[in-house]
C-alpha positions as CSV (number, residue, x, y, z in Angstrom):
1,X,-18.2,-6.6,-24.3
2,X,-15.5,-8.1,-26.9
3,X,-14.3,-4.5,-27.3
4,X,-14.1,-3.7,-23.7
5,X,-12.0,-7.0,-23.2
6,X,-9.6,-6.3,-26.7
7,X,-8.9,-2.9,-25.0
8,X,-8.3,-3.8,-21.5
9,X,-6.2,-6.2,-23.0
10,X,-4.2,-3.3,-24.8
11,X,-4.0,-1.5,-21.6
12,X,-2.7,-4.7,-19.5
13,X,0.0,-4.8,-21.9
14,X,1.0,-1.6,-22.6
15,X,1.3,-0.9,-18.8
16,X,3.1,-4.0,-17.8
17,X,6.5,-3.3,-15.7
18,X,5.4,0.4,-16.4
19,X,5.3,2.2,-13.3
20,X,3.1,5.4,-14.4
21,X,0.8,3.5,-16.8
22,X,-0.1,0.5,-14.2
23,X,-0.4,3.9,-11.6
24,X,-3.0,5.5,-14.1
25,X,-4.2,1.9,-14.4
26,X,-4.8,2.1,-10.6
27,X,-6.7,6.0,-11.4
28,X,-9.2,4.1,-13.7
29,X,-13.0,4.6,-12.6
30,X,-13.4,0.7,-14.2
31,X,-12.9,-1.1,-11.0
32,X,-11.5,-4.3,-13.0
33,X,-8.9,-1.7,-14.0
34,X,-8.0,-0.1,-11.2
35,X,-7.7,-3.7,-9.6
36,X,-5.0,-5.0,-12.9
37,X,-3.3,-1.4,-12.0
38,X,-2.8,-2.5,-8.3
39,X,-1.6,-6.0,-9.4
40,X,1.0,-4.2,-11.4
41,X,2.2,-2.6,-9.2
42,X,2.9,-5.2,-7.1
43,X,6.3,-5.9,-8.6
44,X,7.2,-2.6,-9.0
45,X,6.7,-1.0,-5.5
46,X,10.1,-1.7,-4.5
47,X,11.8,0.2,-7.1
48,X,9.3,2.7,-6.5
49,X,8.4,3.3,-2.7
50,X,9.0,7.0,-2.9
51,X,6.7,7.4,-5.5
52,X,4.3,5.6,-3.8
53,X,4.2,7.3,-0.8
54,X,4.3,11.3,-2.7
55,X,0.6,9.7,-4.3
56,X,-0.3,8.9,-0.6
57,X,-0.2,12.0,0.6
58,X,-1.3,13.5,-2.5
59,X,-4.7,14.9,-1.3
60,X,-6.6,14.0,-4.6
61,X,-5.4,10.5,-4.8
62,X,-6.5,7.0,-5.9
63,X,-7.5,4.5,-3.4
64,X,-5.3,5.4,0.1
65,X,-5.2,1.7,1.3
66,X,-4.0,-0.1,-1.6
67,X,-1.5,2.5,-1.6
68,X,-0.6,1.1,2.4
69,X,-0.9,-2.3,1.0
70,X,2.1,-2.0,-1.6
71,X,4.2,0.8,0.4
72,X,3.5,-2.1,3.2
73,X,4.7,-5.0,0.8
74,X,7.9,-3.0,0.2
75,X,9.4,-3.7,3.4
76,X,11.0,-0.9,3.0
77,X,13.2,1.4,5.5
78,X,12.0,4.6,3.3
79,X,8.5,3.7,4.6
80,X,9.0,4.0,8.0
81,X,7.4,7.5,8.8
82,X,4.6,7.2,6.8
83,X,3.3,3.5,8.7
84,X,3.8,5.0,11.9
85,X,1.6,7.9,10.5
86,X,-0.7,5.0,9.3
87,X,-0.6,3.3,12.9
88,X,-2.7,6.4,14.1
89,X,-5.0,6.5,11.3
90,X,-8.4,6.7,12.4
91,X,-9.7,3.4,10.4
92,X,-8.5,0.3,11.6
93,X,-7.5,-1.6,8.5
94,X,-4.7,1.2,8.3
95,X,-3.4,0.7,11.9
96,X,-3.5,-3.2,10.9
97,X,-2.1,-3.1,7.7
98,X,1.0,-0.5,9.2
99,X,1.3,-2.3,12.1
100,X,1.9,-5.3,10.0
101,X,4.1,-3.6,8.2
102,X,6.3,-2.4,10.4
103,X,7.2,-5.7,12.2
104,X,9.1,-6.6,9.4
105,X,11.3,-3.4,9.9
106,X,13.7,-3.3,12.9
107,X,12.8,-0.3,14.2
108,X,8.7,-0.7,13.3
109,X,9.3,-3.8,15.9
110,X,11.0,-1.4,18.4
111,X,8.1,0.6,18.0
112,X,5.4,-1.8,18.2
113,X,6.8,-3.1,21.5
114,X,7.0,0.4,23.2
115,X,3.3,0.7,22.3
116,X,2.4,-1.8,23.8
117,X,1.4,-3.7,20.5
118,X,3.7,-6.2,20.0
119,X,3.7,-9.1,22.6
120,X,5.9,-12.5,21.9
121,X,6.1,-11.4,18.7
122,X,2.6,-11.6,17.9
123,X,0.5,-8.6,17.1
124,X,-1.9,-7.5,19.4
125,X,-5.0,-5.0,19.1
126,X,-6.3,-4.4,22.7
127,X,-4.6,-1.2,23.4
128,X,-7.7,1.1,23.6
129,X,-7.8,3.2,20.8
130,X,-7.7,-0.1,18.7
């Protein structure tokens, strides 16, 4: 156990305000890794949203909705497409987490409104389908 926690330690460290090391972090199969590789990467999405979004779509990747969660924490314009791609994603912790998402973006507010899913500014999920 002491070994475990002296490496993880090593890990935390090396990776920290590392973009590809907190993203292999993310890869681990050790859940309390791969949970310290998402916290990482918290602070980094922003500089990094493009990055992101490639190991989205990459068809072999990590955990898709954590991946949501920090492209969806980036508030960022470069993420557009992809959450209104998300919107129609067939779970509905995706279409949450995009919609979500995409109120904080000028456009994503357009967008909720013309479907329907954005009413006095407040979200809403009883459009069939949701």
């Amino acid at each position: 156990m002491r070994d475990w926690m002296r490496e993880r330690e090593r890990l935390l460290k090396r990776a920290e305000g590392n973009f590809e090391r907190s993203l292999e972090l993310m890869r681990s199969r050790d859940p309390q890794l791969k949970e310290d590789g998402f916290s990482l990467l918290g602070p980094l999405a922003c500089a990094h949203v493009e990055d992101l979004m490639a190991e989205y779509r990459h068809p072999d990747t990590i955990d898709r909705y954590w991946l949501l969660e920090l492209i969806a924490d980036s508030a960022s314009d470069q993420a557009f497409e992809l959450l209104v791609e998300a919107l129609d994603h067939e779970r509905e912790d995706f279409r949450w987490r995009a919609a979500r998402a995409l109120q904080n973006l000028k456009e994503g507010r357009r967008l909720l409104v013309e479907r329907g899913l954005l009413r006095d500014g407040r979200l809403v999920m009883d459009r069939e389908g949701w």
